[in-house]
PyMOL Python script that loads the backbone (N, CA, C, O; Angstrom):
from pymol import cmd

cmd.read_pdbstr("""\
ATOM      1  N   UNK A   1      -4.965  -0.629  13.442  1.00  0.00           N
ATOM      2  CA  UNK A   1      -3.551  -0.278  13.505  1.00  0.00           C
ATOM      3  C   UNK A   1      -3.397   1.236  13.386  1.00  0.00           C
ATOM      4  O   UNK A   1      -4.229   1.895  12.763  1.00  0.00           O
ATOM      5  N   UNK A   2      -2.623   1.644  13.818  1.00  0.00           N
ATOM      6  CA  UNK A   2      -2.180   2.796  14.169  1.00  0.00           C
ATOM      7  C   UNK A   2      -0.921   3.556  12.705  1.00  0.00           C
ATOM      8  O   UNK A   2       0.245   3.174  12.607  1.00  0.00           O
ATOM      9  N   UNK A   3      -1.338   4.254  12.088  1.00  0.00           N
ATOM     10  CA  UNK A   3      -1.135   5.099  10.765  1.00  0.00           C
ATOM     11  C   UNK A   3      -0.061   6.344  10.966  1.00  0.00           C
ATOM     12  O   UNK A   3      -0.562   7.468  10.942  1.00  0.00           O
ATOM     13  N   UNK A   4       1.325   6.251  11.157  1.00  0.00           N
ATOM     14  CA  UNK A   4       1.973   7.438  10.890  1.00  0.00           C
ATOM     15  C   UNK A   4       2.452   8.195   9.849  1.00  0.00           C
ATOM     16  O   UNK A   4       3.566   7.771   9.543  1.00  0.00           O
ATOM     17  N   UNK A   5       2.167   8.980   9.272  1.00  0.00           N
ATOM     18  CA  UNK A   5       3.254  10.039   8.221  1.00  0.00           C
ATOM     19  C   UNK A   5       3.864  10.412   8.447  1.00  0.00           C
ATOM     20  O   UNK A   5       3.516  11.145   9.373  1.00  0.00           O
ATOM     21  N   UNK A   6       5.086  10.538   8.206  1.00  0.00           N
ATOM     22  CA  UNK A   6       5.893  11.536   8.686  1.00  0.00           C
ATOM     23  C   UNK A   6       7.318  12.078   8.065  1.00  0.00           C
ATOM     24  O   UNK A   6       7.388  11.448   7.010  1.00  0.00           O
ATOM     25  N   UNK A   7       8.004  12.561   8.114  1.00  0.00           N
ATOM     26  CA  UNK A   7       8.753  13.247   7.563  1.00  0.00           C
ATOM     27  C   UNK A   7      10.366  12.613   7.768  1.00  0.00           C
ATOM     28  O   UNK A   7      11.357  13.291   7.499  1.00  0.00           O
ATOM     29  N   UNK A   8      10.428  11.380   8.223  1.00  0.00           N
ATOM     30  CA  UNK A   8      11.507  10.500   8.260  1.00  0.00           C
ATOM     31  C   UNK A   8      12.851  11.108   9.441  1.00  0.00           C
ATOM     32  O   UNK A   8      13.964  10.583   9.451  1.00  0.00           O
ATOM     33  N   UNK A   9      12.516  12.122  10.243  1.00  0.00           N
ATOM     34  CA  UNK A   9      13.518  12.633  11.016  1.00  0.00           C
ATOM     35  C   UNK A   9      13.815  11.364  11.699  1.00  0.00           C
ATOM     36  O   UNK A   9      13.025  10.457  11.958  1.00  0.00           O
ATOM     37  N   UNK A  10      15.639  11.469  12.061  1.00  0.00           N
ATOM     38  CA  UNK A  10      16.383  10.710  12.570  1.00  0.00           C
ATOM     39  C   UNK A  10      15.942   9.842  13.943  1.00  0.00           C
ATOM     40  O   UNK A  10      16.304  10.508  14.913  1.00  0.00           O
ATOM     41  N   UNK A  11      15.361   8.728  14.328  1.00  0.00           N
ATOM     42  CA  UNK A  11      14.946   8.494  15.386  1.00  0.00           C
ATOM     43  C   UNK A  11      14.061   8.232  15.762  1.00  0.00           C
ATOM     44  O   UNK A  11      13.863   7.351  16.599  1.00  0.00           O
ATOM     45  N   UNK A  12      12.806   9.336  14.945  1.00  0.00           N
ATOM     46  CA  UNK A  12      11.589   8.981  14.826  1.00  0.00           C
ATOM     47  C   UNK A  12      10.929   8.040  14.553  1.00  0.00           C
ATOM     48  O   UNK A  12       9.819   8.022  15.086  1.00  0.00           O
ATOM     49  N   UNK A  13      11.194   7.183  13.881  1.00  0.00           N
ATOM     50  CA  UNK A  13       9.762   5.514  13.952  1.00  0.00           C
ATOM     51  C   UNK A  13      10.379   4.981  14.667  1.00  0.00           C
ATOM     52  O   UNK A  13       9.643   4.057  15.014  1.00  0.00           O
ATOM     53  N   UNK A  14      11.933   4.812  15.566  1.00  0.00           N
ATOM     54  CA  UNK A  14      12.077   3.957  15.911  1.00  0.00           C
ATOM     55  C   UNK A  14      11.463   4.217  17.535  1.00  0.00           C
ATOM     56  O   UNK A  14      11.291   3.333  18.374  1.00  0.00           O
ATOM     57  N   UNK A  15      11.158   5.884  17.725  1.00  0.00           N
ATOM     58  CA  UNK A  15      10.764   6.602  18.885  1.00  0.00           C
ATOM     59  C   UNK A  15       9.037   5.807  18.675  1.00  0.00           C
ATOM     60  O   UNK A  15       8.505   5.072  19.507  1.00  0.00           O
ATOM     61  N   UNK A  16       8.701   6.050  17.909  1.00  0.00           N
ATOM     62  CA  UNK A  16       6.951   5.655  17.220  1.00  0.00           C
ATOM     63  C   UNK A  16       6.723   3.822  17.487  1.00  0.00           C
ATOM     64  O   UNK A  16       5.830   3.236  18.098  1.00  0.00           O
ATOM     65  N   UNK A  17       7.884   3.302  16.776  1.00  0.00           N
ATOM     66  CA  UNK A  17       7.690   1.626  17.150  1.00  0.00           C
ATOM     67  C   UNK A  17       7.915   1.350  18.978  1.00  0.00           C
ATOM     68  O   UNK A  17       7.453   0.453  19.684  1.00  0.00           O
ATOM     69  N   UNK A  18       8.600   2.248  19.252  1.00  0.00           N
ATOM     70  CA  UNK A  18       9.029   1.891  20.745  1.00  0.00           C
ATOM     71  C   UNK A  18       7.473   2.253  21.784  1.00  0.00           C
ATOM     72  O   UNK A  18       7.366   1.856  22.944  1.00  0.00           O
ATOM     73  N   UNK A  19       6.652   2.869  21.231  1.00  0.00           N
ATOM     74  CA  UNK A  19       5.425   3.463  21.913  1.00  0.00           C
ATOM     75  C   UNK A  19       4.289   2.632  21.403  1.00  0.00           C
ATOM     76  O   UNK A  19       3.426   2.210  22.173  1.00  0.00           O
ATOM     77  N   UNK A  20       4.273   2.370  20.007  1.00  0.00           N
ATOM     78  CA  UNK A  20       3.087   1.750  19.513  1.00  0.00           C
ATOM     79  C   UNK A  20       3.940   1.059  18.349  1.00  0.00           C
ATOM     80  O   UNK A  20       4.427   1.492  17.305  1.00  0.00           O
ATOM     81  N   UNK A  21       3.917  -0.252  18.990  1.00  0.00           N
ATOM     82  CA  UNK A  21       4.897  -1.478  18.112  1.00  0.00           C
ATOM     83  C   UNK A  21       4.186  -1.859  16.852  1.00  0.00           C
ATOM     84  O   UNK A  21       4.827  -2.277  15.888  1.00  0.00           O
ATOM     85  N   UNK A  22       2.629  -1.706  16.818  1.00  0.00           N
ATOM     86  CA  UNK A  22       2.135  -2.085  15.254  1.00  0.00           C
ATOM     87  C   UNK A  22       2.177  -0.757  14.605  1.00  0.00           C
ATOM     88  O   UNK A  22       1.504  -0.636  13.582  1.00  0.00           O
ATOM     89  N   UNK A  23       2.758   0.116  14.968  1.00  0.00           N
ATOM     90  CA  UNK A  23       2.438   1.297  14.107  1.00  0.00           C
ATOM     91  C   UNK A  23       2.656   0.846  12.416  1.00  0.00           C
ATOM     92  O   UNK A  23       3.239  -0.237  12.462  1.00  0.00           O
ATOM     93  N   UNK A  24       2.521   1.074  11.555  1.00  0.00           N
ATOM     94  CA  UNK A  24       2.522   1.487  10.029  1.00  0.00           C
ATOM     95  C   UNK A  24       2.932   2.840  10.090  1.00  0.00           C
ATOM     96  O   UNK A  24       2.362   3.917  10.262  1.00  0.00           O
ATOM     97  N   UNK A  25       4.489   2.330   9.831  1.00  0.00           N
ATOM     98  CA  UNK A  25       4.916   4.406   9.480  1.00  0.00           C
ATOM     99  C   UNK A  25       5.565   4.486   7.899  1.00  0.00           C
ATOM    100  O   UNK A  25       6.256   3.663   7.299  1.00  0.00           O
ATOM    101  N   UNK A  26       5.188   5.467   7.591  1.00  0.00           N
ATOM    102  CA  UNK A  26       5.213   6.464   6.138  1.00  0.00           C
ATOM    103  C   UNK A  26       5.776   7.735   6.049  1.00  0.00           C
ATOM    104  O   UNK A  26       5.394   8.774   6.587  1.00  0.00           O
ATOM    105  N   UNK A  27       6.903   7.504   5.173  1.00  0.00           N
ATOM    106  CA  UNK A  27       7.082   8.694   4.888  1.00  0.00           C
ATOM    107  C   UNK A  27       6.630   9.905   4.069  1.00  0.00           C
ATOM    108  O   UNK A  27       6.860   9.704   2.877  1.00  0.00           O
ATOM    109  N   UNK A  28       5.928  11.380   4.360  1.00  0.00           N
ATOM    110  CA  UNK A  28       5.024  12.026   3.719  1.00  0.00           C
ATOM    111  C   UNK A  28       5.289  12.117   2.341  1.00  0.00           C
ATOM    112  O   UNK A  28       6.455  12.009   1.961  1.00  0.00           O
ATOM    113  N   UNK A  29       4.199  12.336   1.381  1.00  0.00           N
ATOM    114  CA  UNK A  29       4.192  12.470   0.008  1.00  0.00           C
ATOM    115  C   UNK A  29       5.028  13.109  -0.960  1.00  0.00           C
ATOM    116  O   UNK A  29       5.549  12.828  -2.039  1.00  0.00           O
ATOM    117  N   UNK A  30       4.935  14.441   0.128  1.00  0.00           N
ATOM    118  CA  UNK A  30       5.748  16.669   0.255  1.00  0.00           C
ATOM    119  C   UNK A  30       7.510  15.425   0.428  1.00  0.00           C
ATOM    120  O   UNK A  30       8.122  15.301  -0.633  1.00  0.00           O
ATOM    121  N   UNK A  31       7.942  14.887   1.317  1.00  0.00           N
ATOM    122  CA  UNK A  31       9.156  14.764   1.597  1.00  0.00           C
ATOM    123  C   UNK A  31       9.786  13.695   1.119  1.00  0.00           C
ATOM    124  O   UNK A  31      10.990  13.533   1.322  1.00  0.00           O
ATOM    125  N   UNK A  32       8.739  12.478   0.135  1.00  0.00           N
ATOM    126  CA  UNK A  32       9.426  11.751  -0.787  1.00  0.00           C
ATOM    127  C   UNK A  32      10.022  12.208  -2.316  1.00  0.00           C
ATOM    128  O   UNK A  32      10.792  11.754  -3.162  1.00  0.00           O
ATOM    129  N   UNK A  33       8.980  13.652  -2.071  1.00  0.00           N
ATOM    130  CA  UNK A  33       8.622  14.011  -3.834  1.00  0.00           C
ATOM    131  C   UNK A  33      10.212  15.253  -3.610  1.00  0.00           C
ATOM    132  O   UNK A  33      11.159  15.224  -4.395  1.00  0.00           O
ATOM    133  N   UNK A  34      10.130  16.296  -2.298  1.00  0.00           N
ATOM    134  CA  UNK A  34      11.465  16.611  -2.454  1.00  0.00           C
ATOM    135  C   UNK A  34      12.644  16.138  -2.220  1.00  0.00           C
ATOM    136  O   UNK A  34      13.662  16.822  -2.323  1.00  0.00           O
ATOM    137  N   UNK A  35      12.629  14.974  -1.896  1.00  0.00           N
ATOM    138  CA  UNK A  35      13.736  13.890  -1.368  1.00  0.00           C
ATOM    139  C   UNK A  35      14.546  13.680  -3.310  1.00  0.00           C
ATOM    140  O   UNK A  35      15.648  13.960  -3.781  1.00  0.00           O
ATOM    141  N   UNK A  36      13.274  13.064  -3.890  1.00  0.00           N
ATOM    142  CA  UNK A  36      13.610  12.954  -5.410  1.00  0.00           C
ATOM    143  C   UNK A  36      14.017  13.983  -6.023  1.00  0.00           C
ATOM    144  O   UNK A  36      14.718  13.907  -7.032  1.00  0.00           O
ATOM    145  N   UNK A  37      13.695  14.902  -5.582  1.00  0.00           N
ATOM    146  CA  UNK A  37      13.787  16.676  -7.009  1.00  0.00           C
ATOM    147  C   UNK A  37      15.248  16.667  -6.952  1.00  0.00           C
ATOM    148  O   UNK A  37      15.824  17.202  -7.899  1.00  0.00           O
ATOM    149  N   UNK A  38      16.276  15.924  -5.587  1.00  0.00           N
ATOM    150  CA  UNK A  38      17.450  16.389  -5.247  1.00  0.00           C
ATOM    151  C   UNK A  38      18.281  15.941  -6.224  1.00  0.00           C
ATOM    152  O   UNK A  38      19.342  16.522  -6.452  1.00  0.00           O
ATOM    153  N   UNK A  39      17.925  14.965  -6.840  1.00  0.00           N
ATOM    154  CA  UNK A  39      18.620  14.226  -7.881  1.00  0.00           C
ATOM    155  C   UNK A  39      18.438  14.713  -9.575  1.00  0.00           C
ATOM    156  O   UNK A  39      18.996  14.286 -10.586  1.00  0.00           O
ATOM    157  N   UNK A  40      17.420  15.774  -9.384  1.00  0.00           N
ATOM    158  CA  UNK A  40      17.137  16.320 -10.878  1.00  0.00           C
ATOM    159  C   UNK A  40      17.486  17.788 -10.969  1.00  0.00           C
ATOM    160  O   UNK A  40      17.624  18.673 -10.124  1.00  0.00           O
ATOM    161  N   UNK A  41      17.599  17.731 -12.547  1.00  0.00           N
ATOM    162  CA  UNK A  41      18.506  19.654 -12.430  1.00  0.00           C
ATOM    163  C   UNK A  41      17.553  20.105 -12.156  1.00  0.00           C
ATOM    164  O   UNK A  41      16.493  19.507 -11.968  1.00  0.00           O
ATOM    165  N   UNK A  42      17.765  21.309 -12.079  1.00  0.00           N
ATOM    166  CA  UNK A  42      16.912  22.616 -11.574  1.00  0.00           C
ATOM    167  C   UNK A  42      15.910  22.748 -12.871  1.00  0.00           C
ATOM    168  O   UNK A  42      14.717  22.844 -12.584  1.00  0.00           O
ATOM    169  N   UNK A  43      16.195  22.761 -14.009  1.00  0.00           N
ATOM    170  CA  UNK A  43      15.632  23.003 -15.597  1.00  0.00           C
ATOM    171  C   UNK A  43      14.687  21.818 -15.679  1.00  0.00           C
ATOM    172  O   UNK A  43      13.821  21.882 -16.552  1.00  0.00           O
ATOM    173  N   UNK A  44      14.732  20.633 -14.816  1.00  0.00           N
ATOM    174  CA  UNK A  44      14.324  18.903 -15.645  1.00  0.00           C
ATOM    175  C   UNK A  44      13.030  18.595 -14.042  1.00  0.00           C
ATOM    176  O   UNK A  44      12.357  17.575 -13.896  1.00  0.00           O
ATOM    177  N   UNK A  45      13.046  20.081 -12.876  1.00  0.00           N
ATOM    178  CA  UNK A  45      12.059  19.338 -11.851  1.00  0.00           C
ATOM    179  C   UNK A  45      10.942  19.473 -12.342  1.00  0.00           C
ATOM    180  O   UNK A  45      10.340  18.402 -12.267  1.00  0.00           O
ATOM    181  N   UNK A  46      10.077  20.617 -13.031  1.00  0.00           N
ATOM    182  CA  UNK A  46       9.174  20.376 -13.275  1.00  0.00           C
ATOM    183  C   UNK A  46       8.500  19.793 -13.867  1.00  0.00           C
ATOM    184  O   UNK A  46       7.289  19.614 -13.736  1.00  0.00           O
ATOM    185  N   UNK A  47       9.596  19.214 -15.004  1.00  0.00           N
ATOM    186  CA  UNK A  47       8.741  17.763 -16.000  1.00  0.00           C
ATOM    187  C   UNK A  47       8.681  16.835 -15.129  1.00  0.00           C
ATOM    188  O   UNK A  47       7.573  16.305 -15.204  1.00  0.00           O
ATOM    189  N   UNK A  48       9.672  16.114 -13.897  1.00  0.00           N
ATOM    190  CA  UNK A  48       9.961  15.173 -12.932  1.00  0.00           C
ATOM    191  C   UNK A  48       8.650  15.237 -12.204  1.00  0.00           C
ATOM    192  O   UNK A  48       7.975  14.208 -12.244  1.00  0.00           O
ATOM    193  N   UNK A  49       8.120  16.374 -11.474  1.00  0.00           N
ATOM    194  CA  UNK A  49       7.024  16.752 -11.340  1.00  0.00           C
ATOM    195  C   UNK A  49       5.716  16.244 -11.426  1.00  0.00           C
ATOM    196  O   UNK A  49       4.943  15.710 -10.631  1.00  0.00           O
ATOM    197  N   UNK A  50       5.682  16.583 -12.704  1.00  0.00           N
ATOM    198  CA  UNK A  50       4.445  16.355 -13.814  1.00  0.00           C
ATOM    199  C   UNK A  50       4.547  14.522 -14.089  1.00  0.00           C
ATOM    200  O   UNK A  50       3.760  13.582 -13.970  1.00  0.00           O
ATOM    201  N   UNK A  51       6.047  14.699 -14.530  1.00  0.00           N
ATOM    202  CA  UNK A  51       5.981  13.116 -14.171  1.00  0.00           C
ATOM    203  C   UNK A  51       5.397  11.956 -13.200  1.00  0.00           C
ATOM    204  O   UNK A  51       5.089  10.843 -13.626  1.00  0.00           O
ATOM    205  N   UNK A  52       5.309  12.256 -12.167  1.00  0.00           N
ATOM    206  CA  UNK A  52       5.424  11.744 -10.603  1.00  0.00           C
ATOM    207  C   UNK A  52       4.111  11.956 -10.246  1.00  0.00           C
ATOM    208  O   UNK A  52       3.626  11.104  -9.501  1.00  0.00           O
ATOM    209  N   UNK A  53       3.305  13.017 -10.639  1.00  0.00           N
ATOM    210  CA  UNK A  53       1.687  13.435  -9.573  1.00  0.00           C
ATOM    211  C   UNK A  53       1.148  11.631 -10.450  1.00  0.00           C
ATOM    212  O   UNK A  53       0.973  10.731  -9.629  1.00  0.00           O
ATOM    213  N   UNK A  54       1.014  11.391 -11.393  1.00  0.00           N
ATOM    214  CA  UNK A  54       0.262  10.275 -12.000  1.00  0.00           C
ATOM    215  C   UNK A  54       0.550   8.963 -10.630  1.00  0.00           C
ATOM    216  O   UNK A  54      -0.228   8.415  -9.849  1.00  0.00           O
ATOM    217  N   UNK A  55       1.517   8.890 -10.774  1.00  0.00           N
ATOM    218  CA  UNK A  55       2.138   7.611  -9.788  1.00  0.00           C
ATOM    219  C   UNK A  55       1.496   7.802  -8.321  1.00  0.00           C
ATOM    220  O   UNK A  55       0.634   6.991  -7.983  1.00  0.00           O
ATOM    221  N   UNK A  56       1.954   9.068  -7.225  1.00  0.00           N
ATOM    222  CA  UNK A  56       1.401   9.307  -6.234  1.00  0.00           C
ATOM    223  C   UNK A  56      -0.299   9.368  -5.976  1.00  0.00           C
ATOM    224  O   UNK A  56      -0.909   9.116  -4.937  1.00  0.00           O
ATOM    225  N   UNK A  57      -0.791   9.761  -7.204  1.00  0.00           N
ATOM    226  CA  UNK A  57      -2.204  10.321  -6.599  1.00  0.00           C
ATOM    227  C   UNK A  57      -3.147   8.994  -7.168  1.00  0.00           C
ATOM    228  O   UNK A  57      -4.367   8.887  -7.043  1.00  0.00           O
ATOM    229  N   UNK A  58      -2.394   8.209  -7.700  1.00  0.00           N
ATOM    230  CA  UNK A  58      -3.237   6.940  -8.299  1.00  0.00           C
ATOM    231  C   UNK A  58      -4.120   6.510  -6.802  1.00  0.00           C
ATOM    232  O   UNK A  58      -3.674   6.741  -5.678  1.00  0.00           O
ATOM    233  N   UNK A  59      -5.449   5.846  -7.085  1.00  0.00           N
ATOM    234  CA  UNK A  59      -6.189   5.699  -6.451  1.00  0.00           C
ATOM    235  C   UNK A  59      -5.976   4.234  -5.765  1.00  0.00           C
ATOM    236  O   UNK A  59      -6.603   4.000  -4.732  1.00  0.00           O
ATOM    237  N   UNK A  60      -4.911   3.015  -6.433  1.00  0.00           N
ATOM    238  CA  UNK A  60      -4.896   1.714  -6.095  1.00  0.00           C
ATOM    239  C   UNK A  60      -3.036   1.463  -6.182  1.00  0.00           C
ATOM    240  O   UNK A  60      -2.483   1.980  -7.152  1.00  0.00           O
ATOM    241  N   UNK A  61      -2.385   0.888  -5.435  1.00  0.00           N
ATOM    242  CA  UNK A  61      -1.478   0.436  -5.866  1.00  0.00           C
ATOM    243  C   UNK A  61      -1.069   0.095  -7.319  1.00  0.00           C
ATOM    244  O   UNK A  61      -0.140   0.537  -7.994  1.00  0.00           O
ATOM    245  N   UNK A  62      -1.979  -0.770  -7.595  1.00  0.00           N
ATOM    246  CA  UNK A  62      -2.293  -1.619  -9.014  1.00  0.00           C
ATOM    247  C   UNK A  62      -1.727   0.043 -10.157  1.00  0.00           C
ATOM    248  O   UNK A  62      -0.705   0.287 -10.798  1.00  0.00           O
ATOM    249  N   UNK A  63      -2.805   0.694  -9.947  1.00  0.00           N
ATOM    250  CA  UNK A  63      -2.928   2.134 -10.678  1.00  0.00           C
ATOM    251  C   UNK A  63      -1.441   2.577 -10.851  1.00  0.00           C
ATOM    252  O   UNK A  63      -1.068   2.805 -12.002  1.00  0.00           O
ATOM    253  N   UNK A  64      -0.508   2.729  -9.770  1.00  0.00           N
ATOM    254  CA  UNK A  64       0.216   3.670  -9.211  1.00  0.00           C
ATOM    255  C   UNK A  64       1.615   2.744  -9.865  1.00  0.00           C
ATOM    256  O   UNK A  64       2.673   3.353 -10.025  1.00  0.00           O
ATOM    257  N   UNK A  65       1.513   1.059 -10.265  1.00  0.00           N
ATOM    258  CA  UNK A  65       2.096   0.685 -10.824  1.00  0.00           C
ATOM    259  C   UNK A  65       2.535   0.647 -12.320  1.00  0.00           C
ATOM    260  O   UNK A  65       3.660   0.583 -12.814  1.00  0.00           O
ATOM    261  N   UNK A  66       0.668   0.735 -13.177  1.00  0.00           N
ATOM    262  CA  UNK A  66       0.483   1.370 -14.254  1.00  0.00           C
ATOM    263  C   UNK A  66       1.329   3.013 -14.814  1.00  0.00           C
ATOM    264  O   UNK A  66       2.010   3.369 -15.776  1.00  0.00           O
ATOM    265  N   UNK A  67       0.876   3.532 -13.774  1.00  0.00           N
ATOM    266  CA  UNK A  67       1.473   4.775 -14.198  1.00  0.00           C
ATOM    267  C   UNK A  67       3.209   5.162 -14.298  1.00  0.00           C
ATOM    268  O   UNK A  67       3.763   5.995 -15.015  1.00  0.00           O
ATOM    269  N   UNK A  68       3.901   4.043 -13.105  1.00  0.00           N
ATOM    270  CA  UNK A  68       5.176   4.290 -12.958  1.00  0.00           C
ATOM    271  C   UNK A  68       5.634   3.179 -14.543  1.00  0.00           C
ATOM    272  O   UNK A  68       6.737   3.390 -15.047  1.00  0.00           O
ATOM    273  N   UNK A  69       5.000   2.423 -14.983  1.00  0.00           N
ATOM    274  CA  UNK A  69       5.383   1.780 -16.531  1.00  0.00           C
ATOM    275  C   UNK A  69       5.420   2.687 -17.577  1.00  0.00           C
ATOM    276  O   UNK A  69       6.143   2.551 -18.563  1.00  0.00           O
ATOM    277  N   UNK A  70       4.470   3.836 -17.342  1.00  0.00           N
ATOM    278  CA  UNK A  70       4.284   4.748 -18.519  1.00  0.00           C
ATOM    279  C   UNK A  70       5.225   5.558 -18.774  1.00  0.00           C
ATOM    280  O   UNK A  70       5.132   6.332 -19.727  1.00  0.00           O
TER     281      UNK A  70
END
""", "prot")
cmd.dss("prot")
cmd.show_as("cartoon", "prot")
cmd.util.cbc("prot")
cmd.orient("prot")
């Protein structure tokens, strides 16, 4: 199967499913993590931050579930 990242612009997977119908599309790591900061003060992103690398960089789902409990 065919693996996209991408940055969620308007149109795009549905441009991506219309070309390659099994695609698996994702939105990038960089544009979920500033998608979230939008919702935290300016003073509270870098703990949010620090918060969040545990969850993303976990090695297993399983992991990434652990860490979002903590």
């Amino acid at each position: 199967a065919l693996f996209v990242c991408c940055d969620g612009l308007t149109g795009l997977p549905e441009s991506i499913t219309a070309v390659w119908p099994q695609a698996v599309i994702q939105t990038c790591v960089v544009h979920l993590l500033r998608a979230s900061m939008r919702y935290a003060s300016y003073t509270d992103r870098k703990k949010m931050a620090k918060a969040l690398r545990p969850i993303y960089t976990a090695a297993t789902e399983d992991a990434a579930k652990l860490a979002l409990e903590d």
